[in-house]
PyMOL Python script that loads the backbone (N, CA, C, O; Angstrom):
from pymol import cmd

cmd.read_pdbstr("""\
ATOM      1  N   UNK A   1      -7.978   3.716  14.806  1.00  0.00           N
ATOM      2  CA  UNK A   1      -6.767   4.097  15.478  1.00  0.00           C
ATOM      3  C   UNK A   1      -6.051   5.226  14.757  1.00  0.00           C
ATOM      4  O   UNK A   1      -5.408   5.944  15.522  1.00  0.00           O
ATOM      5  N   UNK A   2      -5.996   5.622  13.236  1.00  0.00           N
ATOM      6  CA  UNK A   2      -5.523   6.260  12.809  1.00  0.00           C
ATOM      7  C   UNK A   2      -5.832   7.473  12.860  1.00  0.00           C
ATOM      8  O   UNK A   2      -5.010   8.257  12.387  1.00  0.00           O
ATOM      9  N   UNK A   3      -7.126   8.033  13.453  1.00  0.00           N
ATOM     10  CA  UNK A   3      -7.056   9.225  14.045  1.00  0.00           C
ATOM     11  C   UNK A   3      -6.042   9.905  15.245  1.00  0.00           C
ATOM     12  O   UNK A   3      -5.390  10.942  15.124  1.00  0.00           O
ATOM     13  N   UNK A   4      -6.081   9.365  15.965  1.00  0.00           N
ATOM     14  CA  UNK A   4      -5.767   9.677  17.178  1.00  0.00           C
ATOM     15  C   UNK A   4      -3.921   9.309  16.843  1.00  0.00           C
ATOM     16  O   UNK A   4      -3.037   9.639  17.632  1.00  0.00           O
ATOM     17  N   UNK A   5      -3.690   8.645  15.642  1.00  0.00           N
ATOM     18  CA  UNK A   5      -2.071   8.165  15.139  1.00  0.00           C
ATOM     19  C   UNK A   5      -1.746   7.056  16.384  1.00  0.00           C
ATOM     20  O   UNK A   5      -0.617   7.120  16.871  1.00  0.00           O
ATOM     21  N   UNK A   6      -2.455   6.294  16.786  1.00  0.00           N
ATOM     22  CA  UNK A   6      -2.204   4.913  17.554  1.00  0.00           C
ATOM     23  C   UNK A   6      -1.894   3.817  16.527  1.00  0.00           C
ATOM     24  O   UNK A   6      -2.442   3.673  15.434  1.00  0.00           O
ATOM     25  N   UNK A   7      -0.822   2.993  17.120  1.00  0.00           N
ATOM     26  CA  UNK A   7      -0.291   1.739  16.761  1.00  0.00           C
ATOM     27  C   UNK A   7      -0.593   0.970  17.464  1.00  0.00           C
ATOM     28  O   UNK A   7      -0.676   1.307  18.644  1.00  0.00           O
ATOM     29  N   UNK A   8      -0.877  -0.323  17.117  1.00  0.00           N
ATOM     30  CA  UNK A   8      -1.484  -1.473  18.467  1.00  0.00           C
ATOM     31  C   UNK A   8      -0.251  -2.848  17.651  1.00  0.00           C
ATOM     32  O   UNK A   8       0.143  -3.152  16.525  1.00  0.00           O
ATOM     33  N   UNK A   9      -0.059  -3.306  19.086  1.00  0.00           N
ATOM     34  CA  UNK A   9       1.274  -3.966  19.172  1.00  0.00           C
ATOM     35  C   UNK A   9       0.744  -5.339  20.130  1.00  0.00           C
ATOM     36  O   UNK A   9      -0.035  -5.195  21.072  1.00  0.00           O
ATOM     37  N   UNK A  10       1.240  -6.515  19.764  1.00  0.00           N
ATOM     38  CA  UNK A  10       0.815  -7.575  20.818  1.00  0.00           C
ATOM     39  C   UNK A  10       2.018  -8.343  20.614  1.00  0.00           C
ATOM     40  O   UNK A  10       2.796  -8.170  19.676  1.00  0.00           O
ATOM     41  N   UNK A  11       2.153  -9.296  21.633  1.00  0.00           N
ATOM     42  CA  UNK A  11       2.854 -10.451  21.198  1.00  0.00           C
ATOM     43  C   UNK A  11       2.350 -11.417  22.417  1.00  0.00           C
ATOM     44  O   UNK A  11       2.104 -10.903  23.509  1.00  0.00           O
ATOM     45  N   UNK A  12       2.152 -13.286  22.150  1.00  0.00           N
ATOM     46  CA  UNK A  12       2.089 -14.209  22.710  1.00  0.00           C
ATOM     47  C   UNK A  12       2.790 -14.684  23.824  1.00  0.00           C
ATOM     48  O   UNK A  12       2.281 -15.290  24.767  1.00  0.00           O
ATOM     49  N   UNK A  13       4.891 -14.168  23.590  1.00  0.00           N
ATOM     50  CA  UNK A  13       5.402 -14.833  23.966  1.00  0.00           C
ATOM     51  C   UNK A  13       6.494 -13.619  24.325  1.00  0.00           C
ATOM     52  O   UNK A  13       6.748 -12.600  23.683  1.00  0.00           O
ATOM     53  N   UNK A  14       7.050 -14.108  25.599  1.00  0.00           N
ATOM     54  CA  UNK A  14       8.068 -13.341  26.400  1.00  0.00           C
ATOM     55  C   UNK A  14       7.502 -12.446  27.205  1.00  0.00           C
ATOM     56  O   UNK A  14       6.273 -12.400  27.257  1.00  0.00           O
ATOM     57  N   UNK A  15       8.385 -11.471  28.068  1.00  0.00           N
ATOM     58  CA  UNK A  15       7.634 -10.307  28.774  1.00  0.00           C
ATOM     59  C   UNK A  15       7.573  -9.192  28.301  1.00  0.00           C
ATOM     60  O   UNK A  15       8.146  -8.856  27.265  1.00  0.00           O
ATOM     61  N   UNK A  16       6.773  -8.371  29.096  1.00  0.00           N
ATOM     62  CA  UNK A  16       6.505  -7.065  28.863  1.00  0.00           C
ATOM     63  C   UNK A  16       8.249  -6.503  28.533  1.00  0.00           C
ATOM     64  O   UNK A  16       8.316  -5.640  27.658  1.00  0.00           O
ATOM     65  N   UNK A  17       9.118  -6.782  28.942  1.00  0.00           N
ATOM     66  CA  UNK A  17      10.490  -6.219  29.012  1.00  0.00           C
ATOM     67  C   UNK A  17      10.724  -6.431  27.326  1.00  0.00           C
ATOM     68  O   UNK A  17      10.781  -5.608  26.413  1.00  0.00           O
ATOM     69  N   UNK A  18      10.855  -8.231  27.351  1.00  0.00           N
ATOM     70  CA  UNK A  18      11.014  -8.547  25.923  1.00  0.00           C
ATOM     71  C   UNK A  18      10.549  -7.791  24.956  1.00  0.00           C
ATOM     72  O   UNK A  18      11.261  -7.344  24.057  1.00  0.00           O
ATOM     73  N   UNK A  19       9.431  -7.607  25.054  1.00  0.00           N
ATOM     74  CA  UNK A  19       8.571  -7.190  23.713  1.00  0.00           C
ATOM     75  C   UNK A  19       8.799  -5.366  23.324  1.00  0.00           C
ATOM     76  O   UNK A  19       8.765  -4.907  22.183  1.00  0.00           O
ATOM     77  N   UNK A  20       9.054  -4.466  24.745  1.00  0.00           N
ATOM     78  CA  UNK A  20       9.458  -3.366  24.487  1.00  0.00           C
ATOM     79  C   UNK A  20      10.734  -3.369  23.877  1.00  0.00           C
ATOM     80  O   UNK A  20      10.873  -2.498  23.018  1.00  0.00           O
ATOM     81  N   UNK A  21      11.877  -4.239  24.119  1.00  0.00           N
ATOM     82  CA  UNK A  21      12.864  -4.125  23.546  1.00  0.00           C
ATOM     83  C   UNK A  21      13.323  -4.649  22.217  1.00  0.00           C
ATOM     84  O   UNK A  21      14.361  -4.351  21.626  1.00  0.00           O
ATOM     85  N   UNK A  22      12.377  -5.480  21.844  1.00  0.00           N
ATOM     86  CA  UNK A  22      12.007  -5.858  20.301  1.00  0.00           C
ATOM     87  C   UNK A  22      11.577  -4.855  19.585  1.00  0.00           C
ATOM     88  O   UNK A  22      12.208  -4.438  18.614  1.00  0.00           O
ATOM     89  N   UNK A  23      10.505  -4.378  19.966  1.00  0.00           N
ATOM     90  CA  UNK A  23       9.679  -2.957  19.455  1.00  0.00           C
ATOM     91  C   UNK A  23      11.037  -1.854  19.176  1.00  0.00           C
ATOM     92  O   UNK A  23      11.332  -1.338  18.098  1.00  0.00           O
ATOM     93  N   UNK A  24      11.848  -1.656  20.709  1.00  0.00           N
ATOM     94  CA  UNK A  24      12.583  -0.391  20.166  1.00  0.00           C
ATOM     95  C   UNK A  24      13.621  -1.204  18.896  1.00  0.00           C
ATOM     96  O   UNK A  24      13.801  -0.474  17.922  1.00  0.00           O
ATOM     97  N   UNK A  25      14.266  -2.525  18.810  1.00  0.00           N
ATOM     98  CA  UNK A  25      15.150  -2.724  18.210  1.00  0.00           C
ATOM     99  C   UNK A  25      14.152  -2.202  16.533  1.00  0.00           C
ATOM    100  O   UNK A  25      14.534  -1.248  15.856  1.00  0.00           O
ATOM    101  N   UNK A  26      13.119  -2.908  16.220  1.00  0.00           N
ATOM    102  CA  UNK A  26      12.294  -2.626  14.885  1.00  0.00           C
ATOM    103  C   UNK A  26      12.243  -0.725  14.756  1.00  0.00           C
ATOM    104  O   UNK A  26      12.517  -0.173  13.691  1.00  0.00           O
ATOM    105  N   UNK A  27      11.933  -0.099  15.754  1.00  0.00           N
ATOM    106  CA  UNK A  27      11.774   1.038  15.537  1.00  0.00           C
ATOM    107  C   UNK A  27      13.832   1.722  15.057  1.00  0.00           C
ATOM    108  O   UNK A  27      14.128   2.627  14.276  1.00  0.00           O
ATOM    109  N   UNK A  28      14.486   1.121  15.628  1.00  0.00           N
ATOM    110  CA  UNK A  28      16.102   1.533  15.370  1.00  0.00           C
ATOM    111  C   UNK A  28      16.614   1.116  14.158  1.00  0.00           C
ATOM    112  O   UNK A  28      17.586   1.644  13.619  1.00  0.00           O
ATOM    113  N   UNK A  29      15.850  -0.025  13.616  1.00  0.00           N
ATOM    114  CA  UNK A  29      15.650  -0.880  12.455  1.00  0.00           C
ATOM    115  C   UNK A  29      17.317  -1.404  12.292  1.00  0.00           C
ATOM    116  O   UNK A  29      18.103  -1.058  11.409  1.00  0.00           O
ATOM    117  N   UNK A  30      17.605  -2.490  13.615  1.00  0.00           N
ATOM    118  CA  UNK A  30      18.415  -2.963  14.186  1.00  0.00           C
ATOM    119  C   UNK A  30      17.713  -4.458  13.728  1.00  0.00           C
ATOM    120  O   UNK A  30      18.557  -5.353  13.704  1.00  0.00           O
ATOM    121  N   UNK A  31      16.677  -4.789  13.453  1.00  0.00           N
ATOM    122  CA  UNK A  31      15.949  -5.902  12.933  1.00  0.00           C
ATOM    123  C   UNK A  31      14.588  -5.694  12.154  1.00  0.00           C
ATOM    124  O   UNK A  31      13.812  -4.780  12.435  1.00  0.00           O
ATOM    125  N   UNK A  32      14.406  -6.445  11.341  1.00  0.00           N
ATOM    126  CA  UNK A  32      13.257  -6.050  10.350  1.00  0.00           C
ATOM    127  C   UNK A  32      12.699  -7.942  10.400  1.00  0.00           C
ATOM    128  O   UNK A  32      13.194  -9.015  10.055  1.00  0.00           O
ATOM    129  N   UNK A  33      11.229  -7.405  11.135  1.00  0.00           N
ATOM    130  CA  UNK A  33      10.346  -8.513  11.391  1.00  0.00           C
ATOM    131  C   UNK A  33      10.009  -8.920   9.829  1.00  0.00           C
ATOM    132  O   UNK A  33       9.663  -8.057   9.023  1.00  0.00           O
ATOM    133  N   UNK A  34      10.168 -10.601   9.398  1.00  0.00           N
ATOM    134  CA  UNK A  34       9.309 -10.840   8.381  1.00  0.00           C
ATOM    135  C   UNK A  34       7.992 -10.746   7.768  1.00  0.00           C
ATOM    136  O   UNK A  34       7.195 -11.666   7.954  1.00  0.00           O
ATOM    137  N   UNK A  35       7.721  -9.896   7.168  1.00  0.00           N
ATOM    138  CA  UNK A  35       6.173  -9.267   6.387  1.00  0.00           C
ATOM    139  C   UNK A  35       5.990 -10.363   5.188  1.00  0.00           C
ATOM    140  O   UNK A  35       6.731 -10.298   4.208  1.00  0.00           O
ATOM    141  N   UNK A  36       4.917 -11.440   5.297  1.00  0.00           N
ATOM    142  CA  UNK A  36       4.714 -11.776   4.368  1.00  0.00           C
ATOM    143  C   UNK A  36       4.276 -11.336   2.966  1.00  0.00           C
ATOM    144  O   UNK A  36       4.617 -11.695   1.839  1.00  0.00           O
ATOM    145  N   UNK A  37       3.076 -10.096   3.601  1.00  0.00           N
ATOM    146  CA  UNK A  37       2.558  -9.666   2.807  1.00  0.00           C
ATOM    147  C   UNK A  37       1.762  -8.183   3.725  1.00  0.00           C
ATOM    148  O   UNK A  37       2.161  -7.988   4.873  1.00  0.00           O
ATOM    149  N   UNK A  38       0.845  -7.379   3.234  1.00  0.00           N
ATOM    150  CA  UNK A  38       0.279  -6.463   3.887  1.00  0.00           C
ATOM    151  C   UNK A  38      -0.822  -5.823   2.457  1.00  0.00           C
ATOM    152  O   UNK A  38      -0.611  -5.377   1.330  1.00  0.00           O
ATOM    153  N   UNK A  39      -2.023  -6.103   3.303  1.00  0.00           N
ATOM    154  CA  UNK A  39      -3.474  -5.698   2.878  1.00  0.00           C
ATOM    155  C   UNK A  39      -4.418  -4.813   3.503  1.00  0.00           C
ATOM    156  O   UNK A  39      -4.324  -4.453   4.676  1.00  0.00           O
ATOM    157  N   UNK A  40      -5.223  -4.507   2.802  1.00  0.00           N
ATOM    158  CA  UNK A  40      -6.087  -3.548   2.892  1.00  0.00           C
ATOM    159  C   UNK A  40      -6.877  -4.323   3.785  1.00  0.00           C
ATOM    160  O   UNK A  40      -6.788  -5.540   3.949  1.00  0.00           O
ATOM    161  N   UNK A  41      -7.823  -3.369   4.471  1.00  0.00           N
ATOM    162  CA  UNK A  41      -8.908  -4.083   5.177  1.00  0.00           C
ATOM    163  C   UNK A  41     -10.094  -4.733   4.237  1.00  0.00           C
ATOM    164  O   UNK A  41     -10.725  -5.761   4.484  1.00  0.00           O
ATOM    165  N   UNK A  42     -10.229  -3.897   3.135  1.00  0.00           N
ATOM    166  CA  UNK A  42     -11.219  -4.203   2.254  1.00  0.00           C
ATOM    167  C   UNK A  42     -10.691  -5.155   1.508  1.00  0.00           C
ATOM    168  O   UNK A  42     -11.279  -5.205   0.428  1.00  0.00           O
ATOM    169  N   UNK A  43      -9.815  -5.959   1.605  1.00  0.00           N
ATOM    170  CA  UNK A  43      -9.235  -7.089   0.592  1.00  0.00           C
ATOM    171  C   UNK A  43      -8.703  -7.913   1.901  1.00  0.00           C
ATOM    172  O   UNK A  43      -7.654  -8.527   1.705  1.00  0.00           O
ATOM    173  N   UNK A  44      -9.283  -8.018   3.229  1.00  0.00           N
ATOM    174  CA  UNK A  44      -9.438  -8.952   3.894  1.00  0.00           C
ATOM    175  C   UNK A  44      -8.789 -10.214   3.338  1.00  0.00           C
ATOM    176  O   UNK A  44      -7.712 -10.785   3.508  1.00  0.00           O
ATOM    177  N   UNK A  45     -10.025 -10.443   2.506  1.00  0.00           N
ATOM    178  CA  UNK A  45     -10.755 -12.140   2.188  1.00  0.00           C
ATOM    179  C   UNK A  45      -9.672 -12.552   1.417  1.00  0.00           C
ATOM    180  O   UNK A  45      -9.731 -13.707   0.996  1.00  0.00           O
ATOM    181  N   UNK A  46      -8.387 -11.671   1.040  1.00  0.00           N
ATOM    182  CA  UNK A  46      -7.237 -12.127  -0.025  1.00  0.00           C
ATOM    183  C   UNK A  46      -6.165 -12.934   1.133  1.00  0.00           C
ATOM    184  O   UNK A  46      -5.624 -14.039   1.171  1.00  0.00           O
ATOM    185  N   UNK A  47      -6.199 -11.593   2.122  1.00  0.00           N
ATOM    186  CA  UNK A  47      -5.358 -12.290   3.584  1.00  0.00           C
ATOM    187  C   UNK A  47      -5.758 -13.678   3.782  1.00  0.00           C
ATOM    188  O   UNK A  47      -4.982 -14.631   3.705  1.00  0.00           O
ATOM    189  N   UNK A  48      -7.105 -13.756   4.060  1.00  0.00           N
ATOM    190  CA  UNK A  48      -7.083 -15.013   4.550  1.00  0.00           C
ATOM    191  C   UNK A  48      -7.332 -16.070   3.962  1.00  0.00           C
ATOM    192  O   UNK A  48      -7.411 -17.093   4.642  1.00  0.00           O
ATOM    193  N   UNK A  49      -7.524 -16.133   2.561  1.00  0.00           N
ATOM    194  CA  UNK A  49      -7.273 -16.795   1.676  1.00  0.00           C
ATOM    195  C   UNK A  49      -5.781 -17.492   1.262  1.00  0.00           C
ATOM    196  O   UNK A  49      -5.685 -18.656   0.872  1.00  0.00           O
ATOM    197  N   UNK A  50      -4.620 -16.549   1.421  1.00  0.00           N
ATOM    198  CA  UNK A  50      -3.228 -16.983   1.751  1.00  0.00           C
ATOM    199  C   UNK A  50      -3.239 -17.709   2.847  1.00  0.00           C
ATOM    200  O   UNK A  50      -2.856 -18.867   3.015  1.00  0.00           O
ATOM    201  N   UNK A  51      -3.734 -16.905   3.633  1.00  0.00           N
ATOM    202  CA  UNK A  51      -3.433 -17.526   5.017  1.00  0.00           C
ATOM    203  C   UNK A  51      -3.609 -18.988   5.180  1.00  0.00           C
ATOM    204  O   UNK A  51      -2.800 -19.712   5.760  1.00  0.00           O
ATOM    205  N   UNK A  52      -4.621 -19.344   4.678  1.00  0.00           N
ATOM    206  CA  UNK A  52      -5.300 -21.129   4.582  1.00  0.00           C
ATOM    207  C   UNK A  52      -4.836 -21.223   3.833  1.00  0.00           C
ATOM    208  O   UNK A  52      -4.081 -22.062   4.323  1.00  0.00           O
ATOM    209  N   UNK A  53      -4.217 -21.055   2.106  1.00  0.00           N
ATOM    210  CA  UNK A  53      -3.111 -21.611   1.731  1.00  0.00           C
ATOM    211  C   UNK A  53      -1.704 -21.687   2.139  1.00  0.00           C
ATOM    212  O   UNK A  53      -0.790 -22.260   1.545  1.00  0.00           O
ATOM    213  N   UNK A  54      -1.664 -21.097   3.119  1.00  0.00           N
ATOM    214  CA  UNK A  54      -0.351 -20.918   3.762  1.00  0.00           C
ATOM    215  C   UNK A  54       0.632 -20.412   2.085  1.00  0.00           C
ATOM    216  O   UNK A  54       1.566 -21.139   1.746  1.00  0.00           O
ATOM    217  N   UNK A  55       0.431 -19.721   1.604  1.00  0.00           N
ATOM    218  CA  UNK A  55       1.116 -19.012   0.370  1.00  0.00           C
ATOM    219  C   UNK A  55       1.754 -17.463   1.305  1.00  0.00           C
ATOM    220  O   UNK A  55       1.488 -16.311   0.963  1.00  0.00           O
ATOM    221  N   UNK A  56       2.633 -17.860   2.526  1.00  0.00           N
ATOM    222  CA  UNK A  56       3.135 -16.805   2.442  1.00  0.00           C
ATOM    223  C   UNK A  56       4.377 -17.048   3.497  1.00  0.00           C
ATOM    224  O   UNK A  56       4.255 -18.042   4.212  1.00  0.00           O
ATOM    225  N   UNK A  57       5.453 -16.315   3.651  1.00  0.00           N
ATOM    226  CA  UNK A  57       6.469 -16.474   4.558  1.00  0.00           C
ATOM    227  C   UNK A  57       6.616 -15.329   5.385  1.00  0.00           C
ATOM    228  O   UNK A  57       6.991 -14.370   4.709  1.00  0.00           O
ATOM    229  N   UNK A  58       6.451 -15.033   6.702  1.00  0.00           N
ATOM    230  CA  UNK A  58       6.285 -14.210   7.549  1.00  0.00           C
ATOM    231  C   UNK A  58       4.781 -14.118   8.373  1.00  0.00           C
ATOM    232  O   UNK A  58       3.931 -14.987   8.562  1.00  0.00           O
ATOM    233  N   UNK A  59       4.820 -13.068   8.668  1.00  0.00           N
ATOM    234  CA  UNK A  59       3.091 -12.292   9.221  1.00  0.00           C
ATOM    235  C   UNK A  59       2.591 -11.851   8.138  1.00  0.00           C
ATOM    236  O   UNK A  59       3.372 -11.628   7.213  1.00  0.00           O
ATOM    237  N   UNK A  60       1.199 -11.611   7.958  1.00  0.00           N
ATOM    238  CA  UNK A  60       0.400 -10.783   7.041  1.00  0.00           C
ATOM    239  C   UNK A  60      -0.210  -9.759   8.062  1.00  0.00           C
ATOM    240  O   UNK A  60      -0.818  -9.739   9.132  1.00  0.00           O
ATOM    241  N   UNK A  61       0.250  -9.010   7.209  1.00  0.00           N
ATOM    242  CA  UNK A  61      -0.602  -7.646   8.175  1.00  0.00           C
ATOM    243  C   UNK A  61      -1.765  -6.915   7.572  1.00  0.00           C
ATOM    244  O   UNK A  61      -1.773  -6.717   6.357  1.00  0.00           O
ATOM    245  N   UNK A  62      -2.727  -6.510   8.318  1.00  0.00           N
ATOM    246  CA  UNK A  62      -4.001  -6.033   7.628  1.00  0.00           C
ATOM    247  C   UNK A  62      -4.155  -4.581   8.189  1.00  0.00           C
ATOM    248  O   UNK A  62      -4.440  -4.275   9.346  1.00  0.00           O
ATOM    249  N   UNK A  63      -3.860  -3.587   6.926  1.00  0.00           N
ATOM    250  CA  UNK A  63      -4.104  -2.517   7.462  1.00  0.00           C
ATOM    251  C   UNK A  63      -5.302  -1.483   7.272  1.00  0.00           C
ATOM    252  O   UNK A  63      -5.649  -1.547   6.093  1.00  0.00           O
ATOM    253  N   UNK A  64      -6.028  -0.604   7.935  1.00  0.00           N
ATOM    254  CA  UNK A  64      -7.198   0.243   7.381  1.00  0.00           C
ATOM    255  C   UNK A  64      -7.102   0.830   6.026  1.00  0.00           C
ATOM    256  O   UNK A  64      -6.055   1.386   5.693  1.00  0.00           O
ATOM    257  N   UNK A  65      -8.105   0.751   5.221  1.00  0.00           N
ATOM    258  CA  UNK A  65      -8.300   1.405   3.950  1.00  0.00           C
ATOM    259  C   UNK A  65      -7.751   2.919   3.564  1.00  0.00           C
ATOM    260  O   UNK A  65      -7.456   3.395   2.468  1.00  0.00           O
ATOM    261  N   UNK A  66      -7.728   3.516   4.959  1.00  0.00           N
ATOM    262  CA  UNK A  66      -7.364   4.728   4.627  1.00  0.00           C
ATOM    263  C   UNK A  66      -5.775   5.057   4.728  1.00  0.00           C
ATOM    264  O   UNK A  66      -5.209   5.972   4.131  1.00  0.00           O
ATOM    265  N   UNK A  67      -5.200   4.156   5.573  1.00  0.00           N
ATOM    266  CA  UNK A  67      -3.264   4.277   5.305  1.00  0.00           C
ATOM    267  C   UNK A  67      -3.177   4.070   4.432  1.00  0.00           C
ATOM    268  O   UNK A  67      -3.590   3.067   3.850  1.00  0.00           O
ATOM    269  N   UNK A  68      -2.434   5.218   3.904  1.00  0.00           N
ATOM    270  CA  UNK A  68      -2.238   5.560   2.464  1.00  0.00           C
ATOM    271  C   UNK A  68      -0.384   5.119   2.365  1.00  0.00           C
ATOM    272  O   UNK A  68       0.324   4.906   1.381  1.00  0.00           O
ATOM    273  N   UNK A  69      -0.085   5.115   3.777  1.00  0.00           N
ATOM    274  CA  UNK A  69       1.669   4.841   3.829  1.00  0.00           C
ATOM    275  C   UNK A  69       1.965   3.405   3.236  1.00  0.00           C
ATOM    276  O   UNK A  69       2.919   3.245   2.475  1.00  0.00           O
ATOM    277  N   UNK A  70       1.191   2.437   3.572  1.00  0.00           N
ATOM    278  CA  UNK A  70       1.342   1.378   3.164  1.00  0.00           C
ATOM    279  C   UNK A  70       0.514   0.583   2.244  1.00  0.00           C
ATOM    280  O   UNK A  70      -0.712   0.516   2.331  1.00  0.00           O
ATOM    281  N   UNK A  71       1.404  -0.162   1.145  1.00  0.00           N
ATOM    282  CA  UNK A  71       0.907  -0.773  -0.411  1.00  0.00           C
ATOM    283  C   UNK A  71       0.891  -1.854  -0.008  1.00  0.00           C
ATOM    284  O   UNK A  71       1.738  -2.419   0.685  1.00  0.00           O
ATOM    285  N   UNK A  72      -0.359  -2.350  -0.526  1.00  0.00           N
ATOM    286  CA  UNK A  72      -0.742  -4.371  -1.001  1.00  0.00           C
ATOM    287  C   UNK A  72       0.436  -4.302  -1.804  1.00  0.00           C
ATOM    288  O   UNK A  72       0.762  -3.598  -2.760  1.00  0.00           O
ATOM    289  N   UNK A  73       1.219  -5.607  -0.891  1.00  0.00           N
ATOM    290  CA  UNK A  73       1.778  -6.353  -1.924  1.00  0.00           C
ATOM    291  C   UNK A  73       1.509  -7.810  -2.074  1.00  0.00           C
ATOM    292  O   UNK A  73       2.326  -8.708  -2.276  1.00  0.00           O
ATOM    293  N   UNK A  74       0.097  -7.890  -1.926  1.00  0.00           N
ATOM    294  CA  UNK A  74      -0.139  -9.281  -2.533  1.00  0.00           C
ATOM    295  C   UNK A  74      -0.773  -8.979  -3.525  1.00  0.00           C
ATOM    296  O   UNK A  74      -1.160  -9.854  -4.299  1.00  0.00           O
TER     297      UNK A  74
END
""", "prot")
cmd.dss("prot")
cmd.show_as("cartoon", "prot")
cmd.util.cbc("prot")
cmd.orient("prot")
């Protein structure tokens, strides 16, 4: 995705309305979603290793090796 500079966005719950207006509130940074943590793709197996320990509070996010914008902080 990071060629083309695409973001991919989902959510389970609410509507299409909801979720755009969540998105713009995070983008206005009117709210800041809980990040448990955020990893490399190549350190996977650390994500989900928390993950089944449940050693974390928020989402874990897993990002490609090559975003350089964002640091492991696990």
């Amino acid at each position: 995705m990071c060629p083309k500079q695409l973001q991919l966005h989902g959510s389970s719950q609410g509507t299409r309305h909801d979720f755009r207006r969540i998105v713009r509130y995070i983008e206005e940074k009117k709210i800041r979603p809980p990040v448990g943590g955020v990893y490399k793709l190549s350190d996977f197996h650390r994500a989900q290793a928390d993950f089944i320990a449940k050693d974390f509070v928020g989402k874990l996010v897993v990002v490609p090796d090559a975003v350089s914008d964002f640091a492991a902080t696990r």
